[in-house]
C-alpha positions in Angstrom: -24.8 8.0 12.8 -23.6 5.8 15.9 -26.6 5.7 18.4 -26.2 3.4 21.5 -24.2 1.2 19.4 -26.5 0.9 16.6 -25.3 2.3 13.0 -27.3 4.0 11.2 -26.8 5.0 7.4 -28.9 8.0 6.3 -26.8 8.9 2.9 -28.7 7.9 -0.7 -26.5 6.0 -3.2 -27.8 6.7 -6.9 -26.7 4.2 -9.8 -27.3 4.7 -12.8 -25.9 5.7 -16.4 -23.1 8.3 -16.2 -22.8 10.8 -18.9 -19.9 10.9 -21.6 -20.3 14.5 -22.2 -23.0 17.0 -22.0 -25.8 15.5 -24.5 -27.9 18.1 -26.2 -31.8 16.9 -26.8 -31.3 15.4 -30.4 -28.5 13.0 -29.5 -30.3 12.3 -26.7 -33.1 10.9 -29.0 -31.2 8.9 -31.1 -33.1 5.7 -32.1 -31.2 2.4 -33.8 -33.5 0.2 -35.5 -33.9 -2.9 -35.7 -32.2 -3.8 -33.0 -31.9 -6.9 -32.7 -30.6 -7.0 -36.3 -28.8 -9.6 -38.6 -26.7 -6.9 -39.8 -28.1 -3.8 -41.3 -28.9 -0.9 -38.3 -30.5 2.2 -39.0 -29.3 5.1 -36.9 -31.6 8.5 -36.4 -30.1 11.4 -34.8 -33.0 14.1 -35.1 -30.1 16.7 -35.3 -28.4 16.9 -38.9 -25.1 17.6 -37.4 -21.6 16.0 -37.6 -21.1 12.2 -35.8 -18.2 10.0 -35.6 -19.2 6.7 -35.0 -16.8 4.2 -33.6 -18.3 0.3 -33.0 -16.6 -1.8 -30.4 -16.8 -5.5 -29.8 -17.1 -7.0 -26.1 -13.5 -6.7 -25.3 -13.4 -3.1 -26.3 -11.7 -3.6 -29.7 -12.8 -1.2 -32.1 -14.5 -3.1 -34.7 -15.3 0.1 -37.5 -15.5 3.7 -37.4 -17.3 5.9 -39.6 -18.5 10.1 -40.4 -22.3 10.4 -40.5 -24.7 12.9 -40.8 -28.4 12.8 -39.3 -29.9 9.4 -40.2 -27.5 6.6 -41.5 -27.2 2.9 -42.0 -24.7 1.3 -39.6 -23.8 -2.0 -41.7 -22.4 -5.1 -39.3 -23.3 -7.5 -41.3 -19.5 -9.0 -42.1 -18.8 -9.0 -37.9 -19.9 -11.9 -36.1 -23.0 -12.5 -34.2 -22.5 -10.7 -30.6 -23.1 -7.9 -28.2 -21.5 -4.0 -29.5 -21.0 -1.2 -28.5 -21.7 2.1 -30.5 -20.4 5.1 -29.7 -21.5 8.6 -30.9 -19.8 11.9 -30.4 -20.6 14.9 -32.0 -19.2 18.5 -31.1 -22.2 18.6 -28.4 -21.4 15.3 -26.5 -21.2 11.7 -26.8 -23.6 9.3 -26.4 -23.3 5.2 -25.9 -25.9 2.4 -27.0 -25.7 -1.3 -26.9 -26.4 -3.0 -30.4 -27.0 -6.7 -30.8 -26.0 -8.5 -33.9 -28.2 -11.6 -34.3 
C-alpha cells in the first residue's frame, strides 16, 4: 500500500520446510537414532510398509540405497565423517532427514 509516499507491506511471508509428497502420520514420525552416530543408525518408521531409502552426501551424490520395511539399521559406517542426507519414500510420500556421521 502507497500512502502519502510511505510503503507499506501488509502480506505475511512463511518459511519453512516444504513437503516432498503428501506424508501420512507414520512417516511423519520416523525417528533415526543415534544421531550423531559413528556409523550404525537405527531407523523407525511406526508404519510396516514398503521404503526406499536413498543416502546422499553434501554435494547431492548418492552415497547407498536400500528396500526396508518398518524399523531398520541404516549402516554408514564405511562413508566418511560428514553431513547426509536421507531420503524416504514410500507409496504414501517422501520424507527428508539430516544424519550426521561422527
Amino acid at each position: 500500500t502507497l500512502t502519502n509516499g510511505v510503503c507499506t507491506v501488509t502480506d505475511t511471508l512463511l518459511v519453512g520446510s516444504i513437503p516432498t509428497g503428501v506424508l501420512q502420520q507414520p512417516l511423519q514420525q520416523t525417528r533415526i537414532s543415534p544421531n550423531p552416530s559413528t556409523g550404525i543408525f537405527t531407523v523407525n518408521v511406526p508404519d510396516q510398509t514398503n521404503i526406499q531409502t536413498s543416502v546422499f552426501d553434501a554435494l547431492g551424490k548418492l552415497v547407498t540405497t536400500s528396500s526396508e520395511i518398518g524399523t531398520f539399521n541404516l549402516d554408514l559406517s564405511d562413508v566418511p565423517v560428514g553431513i547426509y542426507t536421507l531420503r524416504l519414500d514410500t507409496e504414501s510420500g517422501s520424507l527428508t532427514k539430516k544424519l550426521v556421521r561422527e
